[in-house]
C-alpha positions as CSV (number, residue, x, y, z in Angstrom):
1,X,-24.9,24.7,-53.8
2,X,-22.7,27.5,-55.6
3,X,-22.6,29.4,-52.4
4,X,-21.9,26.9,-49.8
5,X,-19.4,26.0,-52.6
6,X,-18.0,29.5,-52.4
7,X,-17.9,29.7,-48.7
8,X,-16.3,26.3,-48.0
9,X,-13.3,27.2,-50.4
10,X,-12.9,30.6,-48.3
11,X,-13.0,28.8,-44.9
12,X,-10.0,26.3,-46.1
13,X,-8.1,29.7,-47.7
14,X,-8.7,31.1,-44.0
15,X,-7.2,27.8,-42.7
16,X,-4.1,27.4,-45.0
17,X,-3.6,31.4,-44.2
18,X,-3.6,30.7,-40.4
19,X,-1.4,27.6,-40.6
20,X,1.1,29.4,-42.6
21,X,0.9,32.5,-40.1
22,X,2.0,29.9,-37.5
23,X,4.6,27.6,-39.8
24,X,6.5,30.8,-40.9
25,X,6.4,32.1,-37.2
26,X,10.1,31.9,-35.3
27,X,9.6,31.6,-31.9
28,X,13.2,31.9,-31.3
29,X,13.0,36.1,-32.3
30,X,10.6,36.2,-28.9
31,X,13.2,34.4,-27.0
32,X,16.3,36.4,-28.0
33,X,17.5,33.2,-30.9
34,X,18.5,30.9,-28.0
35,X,18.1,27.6,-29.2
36,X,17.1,25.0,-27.0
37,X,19.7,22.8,-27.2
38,X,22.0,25.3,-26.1
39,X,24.4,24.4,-23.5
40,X,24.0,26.5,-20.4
41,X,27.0,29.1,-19.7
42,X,28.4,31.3,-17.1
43,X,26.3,34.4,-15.8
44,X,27.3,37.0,-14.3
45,X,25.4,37.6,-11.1
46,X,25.8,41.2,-10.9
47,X,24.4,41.2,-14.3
48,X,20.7,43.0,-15.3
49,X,19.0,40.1,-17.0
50,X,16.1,40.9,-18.9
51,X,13.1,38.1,-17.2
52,X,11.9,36.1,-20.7
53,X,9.1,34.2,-18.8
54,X,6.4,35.7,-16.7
55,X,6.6,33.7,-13.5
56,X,9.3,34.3,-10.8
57,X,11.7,31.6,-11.1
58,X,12.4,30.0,-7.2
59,X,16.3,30.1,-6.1
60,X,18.2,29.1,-3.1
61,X,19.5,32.5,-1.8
62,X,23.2,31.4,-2.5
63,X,22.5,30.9,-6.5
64,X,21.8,32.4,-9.0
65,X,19.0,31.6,-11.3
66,X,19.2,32.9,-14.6
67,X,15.6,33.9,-15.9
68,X,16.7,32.7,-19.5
69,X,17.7,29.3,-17.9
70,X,14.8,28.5,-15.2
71,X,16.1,24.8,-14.8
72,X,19.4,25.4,-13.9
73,X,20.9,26.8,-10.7
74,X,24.1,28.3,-10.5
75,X,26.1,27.9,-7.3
76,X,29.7,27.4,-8.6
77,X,32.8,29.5,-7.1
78,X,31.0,30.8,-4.6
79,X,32.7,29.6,-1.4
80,X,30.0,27.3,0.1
81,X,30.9,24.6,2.4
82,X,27.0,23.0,2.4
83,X,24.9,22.1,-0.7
84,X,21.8,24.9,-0.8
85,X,18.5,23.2,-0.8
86,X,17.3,22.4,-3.9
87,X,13.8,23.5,-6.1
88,X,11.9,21.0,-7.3
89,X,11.9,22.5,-10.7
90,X,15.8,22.2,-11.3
91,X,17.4,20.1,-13.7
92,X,21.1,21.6,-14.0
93,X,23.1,22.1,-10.9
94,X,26.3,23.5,-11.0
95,X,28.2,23.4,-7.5
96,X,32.2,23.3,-8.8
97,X,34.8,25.0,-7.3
98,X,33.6,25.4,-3.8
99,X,34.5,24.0,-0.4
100,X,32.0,20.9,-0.2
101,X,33.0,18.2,2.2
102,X,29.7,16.3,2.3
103,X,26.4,14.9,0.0
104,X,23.8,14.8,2.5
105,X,20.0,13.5,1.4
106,X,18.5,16.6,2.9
107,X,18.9,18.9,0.2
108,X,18.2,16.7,-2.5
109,X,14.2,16.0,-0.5
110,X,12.0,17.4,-3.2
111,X,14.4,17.2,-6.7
112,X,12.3,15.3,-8.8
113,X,13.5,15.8,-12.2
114,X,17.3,16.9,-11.8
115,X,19.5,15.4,-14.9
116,X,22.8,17.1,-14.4
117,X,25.1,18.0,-11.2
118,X,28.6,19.2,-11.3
119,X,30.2,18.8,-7.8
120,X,33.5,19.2,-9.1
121,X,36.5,20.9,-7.4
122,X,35.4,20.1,-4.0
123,X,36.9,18.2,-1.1
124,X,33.6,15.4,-1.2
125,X,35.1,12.0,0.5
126,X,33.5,9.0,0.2
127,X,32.3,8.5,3.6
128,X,30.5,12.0,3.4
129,X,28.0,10.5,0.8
130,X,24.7,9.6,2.0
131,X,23.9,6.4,1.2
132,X,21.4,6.5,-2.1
133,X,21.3,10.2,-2.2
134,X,22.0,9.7,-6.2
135,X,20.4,6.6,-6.8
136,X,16.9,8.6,-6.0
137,X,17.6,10.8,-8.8
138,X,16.1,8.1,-11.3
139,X,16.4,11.5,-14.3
140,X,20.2,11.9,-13.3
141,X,21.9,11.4,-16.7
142,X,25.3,13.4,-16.1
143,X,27.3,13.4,-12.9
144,X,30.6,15.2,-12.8
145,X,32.7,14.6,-9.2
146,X,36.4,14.4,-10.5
147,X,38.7,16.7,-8.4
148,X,37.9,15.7,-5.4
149,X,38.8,13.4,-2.2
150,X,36.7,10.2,-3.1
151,X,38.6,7.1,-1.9
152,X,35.7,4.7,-3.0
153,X,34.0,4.7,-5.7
154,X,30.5,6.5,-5.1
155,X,27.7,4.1,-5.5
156,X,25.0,3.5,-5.5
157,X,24.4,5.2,-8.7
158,X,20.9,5.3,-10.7
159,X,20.0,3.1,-13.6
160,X,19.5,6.6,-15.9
161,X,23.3,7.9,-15.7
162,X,25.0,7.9,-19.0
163,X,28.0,10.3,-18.0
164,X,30.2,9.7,-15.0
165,X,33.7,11.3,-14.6
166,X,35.6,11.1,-11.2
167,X,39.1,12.0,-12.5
168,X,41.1,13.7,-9.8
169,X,40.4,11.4,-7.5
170,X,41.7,8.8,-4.8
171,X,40.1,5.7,-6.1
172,X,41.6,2.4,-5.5
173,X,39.0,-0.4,-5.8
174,X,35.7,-1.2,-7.7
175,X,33.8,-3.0,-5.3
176,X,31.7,-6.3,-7.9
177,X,28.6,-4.6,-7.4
178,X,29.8,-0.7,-7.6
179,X,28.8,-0.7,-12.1
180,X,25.8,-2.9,-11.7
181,X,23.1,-2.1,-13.2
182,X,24.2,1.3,-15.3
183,X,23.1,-0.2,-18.4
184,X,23.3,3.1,-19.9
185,X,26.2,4.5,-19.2
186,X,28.2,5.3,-22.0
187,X,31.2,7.7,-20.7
188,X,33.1,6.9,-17.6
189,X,35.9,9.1,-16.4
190,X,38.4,7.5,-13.9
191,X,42.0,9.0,-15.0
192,X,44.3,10.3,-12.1
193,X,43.6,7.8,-9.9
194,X,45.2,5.0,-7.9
195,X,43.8,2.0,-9.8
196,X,46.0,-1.4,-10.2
197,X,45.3,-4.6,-12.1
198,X,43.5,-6.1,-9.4
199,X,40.6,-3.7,-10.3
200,X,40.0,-6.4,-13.1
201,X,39.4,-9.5,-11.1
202,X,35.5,-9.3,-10.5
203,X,34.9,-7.7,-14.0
204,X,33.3,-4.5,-13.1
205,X,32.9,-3.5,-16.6
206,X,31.8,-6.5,-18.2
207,X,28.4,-5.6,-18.2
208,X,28.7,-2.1,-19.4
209,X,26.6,-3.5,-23.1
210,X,26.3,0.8,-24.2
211,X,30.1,1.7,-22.7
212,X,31.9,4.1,-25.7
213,X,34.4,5.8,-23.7
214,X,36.4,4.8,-21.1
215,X,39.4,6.5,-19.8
216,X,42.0,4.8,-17.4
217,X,44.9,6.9,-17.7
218,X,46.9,8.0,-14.9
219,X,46.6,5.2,-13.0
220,X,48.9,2.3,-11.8
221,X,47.7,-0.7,-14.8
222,X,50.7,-2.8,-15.5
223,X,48.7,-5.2,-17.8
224,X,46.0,-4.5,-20.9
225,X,42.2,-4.3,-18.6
226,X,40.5,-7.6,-19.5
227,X,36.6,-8.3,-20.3
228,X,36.2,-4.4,-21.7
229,X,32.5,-4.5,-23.3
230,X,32.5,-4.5,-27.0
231,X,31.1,-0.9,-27.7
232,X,34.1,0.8,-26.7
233,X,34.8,3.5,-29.3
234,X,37.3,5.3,-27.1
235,X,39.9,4.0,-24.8
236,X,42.5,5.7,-23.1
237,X,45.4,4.1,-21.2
238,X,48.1,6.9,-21.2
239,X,50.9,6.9,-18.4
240,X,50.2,3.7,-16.6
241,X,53.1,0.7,-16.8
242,X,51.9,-1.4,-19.6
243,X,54.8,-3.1,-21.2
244,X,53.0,-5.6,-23.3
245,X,49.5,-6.2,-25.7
246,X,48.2,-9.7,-25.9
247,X,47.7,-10.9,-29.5
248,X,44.2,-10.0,-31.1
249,X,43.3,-8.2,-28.0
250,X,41.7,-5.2,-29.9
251,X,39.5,-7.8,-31.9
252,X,36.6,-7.5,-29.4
253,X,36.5,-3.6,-29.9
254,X,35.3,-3.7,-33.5
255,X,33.9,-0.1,-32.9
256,X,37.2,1.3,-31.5
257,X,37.9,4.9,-33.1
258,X,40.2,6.3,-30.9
259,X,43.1,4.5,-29.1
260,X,45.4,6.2,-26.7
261,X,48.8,4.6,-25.1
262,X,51.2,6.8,-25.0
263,X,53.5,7.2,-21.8
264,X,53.7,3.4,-21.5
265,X,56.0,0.7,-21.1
266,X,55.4,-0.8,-24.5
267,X,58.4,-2.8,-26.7
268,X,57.1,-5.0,-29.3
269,X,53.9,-4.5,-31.2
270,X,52.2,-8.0,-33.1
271,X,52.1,-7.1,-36.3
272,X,48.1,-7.5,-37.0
273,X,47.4,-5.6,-33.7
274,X,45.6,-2.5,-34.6
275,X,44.1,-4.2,-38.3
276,X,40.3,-2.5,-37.1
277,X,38.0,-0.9,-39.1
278,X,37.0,2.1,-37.7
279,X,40.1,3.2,-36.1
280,X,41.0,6.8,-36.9
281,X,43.6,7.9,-33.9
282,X,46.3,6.0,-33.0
283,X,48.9,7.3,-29.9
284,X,51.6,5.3,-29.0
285,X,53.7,8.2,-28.1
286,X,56.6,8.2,-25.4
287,X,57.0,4.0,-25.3
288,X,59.8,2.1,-26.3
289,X,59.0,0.5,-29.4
290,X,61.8,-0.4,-32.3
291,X,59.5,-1.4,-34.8
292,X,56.7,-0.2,-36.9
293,X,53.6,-2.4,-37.4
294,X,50.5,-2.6,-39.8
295,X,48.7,0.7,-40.5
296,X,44.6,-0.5,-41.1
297,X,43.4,1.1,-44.0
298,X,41.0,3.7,-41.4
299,X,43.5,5.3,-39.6
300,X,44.3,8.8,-40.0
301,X,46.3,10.3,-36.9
302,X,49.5,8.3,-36.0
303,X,52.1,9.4,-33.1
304,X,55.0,7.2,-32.3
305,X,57.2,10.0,-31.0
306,X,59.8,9.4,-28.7
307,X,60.2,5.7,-29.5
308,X,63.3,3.9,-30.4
309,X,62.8,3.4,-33.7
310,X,65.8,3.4,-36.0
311,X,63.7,2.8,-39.3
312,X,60.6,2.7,-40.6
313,X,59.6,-0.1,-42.9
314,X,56.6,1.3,-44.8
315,X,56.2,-2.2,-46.1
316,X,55.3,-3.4,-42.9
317,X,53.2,-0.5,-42.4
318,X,52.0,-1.2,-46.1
319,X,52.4,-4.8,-47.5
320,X,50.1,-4.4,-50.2
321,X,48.6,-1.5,-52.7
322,X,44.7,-1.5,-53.0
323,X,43.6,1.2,-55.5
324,X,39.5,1.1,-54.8
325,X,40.6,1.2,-50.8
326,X,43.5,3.6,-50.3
327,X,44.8,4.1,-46.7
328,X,43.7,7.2,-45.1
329,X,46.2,8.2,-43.1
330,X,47.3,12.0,-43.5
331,X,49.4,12.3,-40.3
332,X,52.9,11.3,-38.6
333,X,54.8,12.4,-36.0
334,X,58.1,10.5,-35.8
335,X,59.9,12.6,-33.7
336,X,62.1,11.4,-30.5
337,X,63.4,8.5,-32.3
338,X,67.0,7.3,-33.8
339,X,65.9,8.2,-37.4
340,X,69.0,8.7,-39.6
341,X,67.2,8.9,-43.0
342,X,63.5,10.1,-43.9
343,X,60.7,7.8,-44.4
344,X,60.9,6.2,-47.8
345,X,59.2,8.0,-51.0
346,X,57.0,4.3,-51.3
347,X,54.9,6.1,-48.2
348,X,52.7,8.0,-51.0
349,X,52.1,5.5,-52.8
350,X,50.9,3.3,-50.0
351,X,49.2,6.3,-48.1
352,X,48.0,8.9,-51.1
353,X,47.0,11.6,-48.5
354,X,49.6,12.3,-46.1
355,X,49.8,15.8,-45.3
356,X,52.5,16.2,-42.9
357,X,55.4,13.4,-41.4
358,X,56.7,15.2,-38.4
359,X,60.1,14.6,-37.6
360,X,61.3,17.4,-35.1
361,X,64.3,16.6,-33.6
362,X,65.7,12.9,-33.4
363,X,67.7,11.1,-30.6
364,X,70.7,10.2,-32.2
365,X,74.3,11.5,-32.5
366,X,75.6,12.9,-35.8
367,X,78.8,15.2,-36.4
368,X,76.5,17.8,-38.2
369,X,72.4,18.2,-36.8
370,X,70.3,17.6,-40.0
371,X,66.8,17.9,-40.8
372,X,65.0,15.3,-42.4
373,X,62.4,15.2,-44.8
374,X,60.7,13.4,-47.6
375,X,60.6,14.5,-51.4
376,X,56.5,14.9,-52.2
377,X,57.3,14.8,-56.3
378,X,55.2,18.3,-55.9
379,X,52.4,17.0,-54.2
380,X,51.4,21.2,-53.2
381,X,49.2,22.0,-50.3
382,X,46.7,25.3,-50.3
383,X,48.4,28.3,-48.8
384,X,46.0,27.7,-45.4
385,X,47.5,24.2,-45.3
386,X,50.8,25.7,-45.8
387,X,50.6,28.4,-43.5
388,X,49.3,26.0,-40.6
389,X,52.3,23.3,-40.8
390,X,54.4,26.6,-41.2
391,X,52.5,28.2,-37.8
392,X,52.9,24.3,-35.7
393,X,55.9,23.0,-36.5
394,X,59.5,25.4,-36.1
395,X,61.8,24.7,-39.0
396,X,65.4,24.6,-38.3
397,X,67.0,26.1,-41.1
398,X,71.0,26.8,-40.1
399,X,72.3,24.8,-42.9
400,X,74.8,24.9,-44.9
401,X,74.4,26.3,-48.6
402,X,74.2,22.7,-50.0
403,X,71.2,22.5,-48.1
404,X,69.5,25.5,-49.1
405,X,70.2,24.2,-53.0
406,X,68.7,20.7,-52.2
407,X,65.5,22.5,-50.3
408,X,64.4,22.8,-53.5
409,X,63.3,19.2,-53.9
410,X,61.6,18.9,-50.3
411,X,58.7,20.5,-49.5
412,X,58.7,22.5,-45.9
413,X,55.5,20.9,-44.2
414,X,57.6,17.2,-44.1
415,X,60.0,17.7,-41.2
């Protein structure tokens, strides 16, 4: 008993030594520390690639397929006017910048597996589309087709995608039908396009349940978009012709982080409009607001540059002080308006970790240019923070000598 004893507590010491052989054992070393998750990048063609995997890797003769990478196919800036047959094995394929009129099914035969295709900076119309060439690809999760010719937008589109941007683009319509049925997308891209209110009528993004960003700027809206889903954590509306927000209109968008307006037609603000909780960016930038409105205690970038704002009323921004829930805003930029005086000294009591209130240069007409900023009570920055507001933002600093002798009272990062 004493030796099978013996010899069963040497087989598990030649067990645990194997195992550990194989737990301390970093396969990345054999594969040149290329993580797997890495995002594929740019090769160089002419390039001597060392081959990491011992089977040739099958390329259409126009691409390049980087041993390192065998799922990906790289066929971008290279002057084609056709799409290359595709391998069955590929999963990436890049063909941007290149002179592709037309998506034909013919190429696309024996892709089985193919999650990502960039046909970006073409000259694709939507006509030129085979009908269903994408909606075969049931692995497509990323499809990128923004600087091109499209007219319509190009469905249908499979069930998987989760990332669809066709900025760039010609766009004027949503047919009812066109979003059905993407239950998973969560980006779409449709900025620079020639979208008006009447995209709205049939809803096409009602049914959007996983939808986080959605970007609509550059287009022709002249009212807020109605029936957005309730996921949205990113919405951006910049340079369309909306002049007005309809009252508790952001109360659907719980989630909301980022909200981006500026370039607008926008004049009065309700008060309670942006009171969400996870709102952290806020750009109302280049509208013609006189007014400030209430700041919710999340936010932490706010731009309201070039406005029409004459004074800001922190107690507006501010109407109460909440010790256990202080406001986390750190950043202003006021610039553009008719500010005569800085923002009052109550701001840090009401928002404890401002770092900077930009106010550049202000539209209004004074017999002597002045530069405004807001005593701190020594409220010092590190010399990095210091040196960055110092490196962004260009002092001017042709005063008189009674304003060097009050500098000493301001501190420079407020302007």
């Amino acid at each position: 008993m004493g030796i099978l004893s013996h010899l069963l507590i040497l087989h598990l010491l030649w067990a645990a030594l194997v195992f550990c052989q194989y737990e301390d054992y970093d396969f990345e070393d054999e594969y040149g520390g290329e993580p797997d998750h890495q995002v594929p990048y740019y090769f160089n063609p002419d390039a001597q690639v060392e081959a990491r995997f011992p089977f040739p890797v099958e390329c259409a003769k126009e691409c390049f397929c980087p041993p390192a990478f065998p799922l990906s196919m790289y066929c971008d800036h290279r002057k084609l006017k056709t799409i290359p047959n595709i391998p069955s094995h590929v999963q990436q394929l890049y063909l941007q910048n290149n002179n592709i009129e037309a998506v034909p099914a013919g190429p696309f035969t024996n892709v089985t597996f193919i999650r990502e295709i960039n046909l970006s900076y073409n000259n694709i119309k939507f006509h030129m589309i085979d009908h269903g060439v994408f909606a075969k690809l049931s692995h497509l999760v990323q499809l990128h087709l923004q600087h091109n010719e499209l007219e319509e937008f190009p469905f249908p589109l499979p069930s998987s995608l989760e990332r669809l941007l066709l900025g760039f683009n010609n766009i004027s319509r949503l047919p009812a039908n066109a979003l059905e049925g993407l239950l998973n997308m969560t980006t779409l891209d449709l900025c620079n396009n020639l979208l008006d209110d009447s995209v709205f009528k049939e809803k096409p993004f009602s049914n959007m349940k996983n939808l986080m960003q959605l970007n609509l700027c550059n287009n022709k809206l002249q009212t807020m978009p109605p029936d957005l889903p309730p996921s949205l954590r990113h919405l951006s509306l910049e340079n369309n012709s909306i002049s007005h927000i309809p009252e508790n209109y952001f109360h659907r968008f719980p989630h909301i982080i980022a909200l981006r307006m500026s370039h607008n037609n926008l004049q009065d603000i309700p008060h309670n409009t942006f009171n969400l909780p996870n709102l952290l960016e806020l750009n109302l930038g280049h509208n013609k607001l006189k007014q400030v409105f209430y700041i919710p205690r999340s936010l932490q970038h706010l731009y309201i540059e070039d406005n029409e704002i004459e004074n800001i009323n922190v107690t507006v921004m501010c109407p109460t002080l909440d010790p256990l829930n202080i406001k986390q805003l750190t950043y202003i930029r006021v610039d553009q308006n008719k500010l005569t005086s800085p923002i009052s000294t109550y701001a840090f009591f009401c928002f404890p970790l401002i770092r900077t209130i930009y106010y550049g240069e202000q539209n209004v007409t004074v017999s002597r240019p002045g530069q405004l900023r807001t005593p701190v009570f020594r409220r010092f920055l590190t010399p990095e923070e210091f040196q960055e507001a110092e490196d962004n933002h260009e002092t001017l600093n042709q005063g008189t000598e009674e304003d060097h002798e009050a500098e000493d009272s301001y501190f420079h990062p407020y302007y």
